[in-house]
C-alpha positions in Angstrom: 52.9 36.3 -114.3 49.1 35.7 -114.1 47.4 32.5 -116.1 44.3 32.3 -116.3 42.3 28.8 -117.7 38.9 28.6 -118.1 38.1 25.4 -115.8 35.5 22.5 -117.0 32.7 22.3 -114.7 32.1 19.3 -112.8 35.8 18.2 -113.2 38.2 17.2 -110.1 42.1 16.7 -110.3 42.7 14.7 -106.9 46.6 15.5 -106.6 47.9 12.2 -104.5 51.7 11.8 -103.2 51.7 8.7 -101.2 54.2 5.6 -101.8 52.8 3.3 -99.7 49.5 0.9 -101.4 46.9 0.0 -98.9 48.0 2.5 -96.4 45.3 4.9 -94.8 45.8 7.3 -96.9 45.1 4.9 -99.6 41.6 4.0 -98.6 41.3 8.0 -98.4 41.6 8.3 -101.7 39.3 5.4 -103.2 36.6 6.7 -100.9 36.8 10.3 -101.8 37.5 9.6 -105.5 34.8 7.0 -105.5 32.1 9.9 -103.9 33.1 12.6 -106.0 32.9 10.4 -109.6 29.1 10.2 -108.6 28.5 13.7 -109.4 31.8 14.5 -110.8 34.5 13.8 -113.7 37.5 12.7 -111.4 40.8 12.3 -112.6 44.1 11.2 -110.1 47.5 12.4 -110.5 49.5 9.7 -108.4 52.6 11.8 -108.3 54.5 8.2 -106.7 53.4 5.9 -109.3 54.3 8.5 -111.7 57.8 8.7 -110.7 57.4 12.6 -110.9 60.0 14.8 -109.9 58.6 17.5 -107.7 62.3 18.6 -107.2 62.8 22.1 -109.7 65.9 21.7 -111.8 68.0 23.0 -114.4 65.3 21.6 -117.2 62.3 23.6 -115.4 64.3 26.6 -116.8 64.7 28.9 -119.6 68.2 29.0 -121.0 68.7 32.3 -121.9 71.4 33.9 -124.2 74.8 35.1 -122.5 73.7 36.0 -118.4 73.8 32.6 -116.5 72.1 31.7 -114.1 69.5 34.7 -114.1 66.6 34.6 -111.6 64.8 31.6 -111.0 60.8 33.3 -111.0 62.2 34.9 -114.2 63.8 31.5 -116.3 60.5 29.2 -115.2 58.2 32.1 -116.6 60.3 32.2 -119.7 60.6 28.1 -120.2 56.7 28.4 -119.4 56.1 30.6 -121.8 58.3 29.2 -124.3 56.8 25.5 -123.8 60.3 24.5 -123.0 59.0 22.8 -119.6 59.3 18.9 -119.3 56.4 17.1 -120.7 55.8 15.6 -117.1 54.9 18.8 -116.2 53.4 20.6 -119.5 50.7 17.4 -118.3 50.4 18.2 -114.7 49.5 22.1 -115.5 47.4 21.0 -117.9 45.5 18.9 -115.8 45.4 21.9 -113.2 44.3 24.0 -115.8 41.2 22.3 -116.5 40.3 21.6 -113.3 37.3 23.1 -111.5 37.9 21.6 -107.9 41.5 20.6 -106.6 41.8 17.9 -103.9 45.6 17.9 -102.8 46.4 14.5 -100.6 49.8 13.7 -98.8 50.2 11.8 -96.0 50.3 14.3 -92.6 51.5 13.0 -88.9 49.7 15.1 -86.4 51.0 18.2 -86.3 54.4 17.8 -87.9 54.9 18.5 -91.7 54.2 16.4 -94.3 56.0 13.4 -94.2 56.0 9.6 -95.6 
């Protein structure tokens, strides 16, 4: 499945997963939103203060008549389609939707994978 959005120009979704306030990663993120909202129409998705659920679960999915489980690219596509995907995330693809430049922060130790 291919979507395509028209993006707004000028606009930035900074995408932040951090829990800790005040942390490095923190200042990271006033700086860089605070530079880009010069020139720029910034808006932050704090995925921790949000309580989001980046985990995909049975409500991400289509529930199809009769054949169950089905195949997971296939039942997200549907519920996409459909609208049937939780609002939390109806606004998050939204937000991606419109944006013309996507900054995606998590907090990184060296070279190991992300981590908190």
């Amino acid at each position: 499945m291919t979507i395509f959005h028209e993006p707004i120009p000028g606009t930035v979704l900074w995408l932040y997963a951090h829990p800790r306030r005040g942390s490095f990663n923190d200042r990271l993120l006033r700086a860089g939103t605070e530079a880009l909202s010069q020139t720029r129409e910034v808006q932050v998705s704090d995925l921790y203060a949000q309580g989001f659920d980046p985990a995909l679960g049975e409500a991400d999915l289509a529930r199809p008549e009769g054949d169950w489980p089905g195949n997971i690219v296939d039942l997200s596509t549907a519920a996409y389609e459909q609208g049937a995907l939780p609002a939390d995330v109806r606004v998050e693809q939204d937000k991606l939707a419109r944006a013309e430049l996507l900054v995606i922060q998590f907090p990184c130790g060296g070279t190991a994978c992300p981590r908190c």
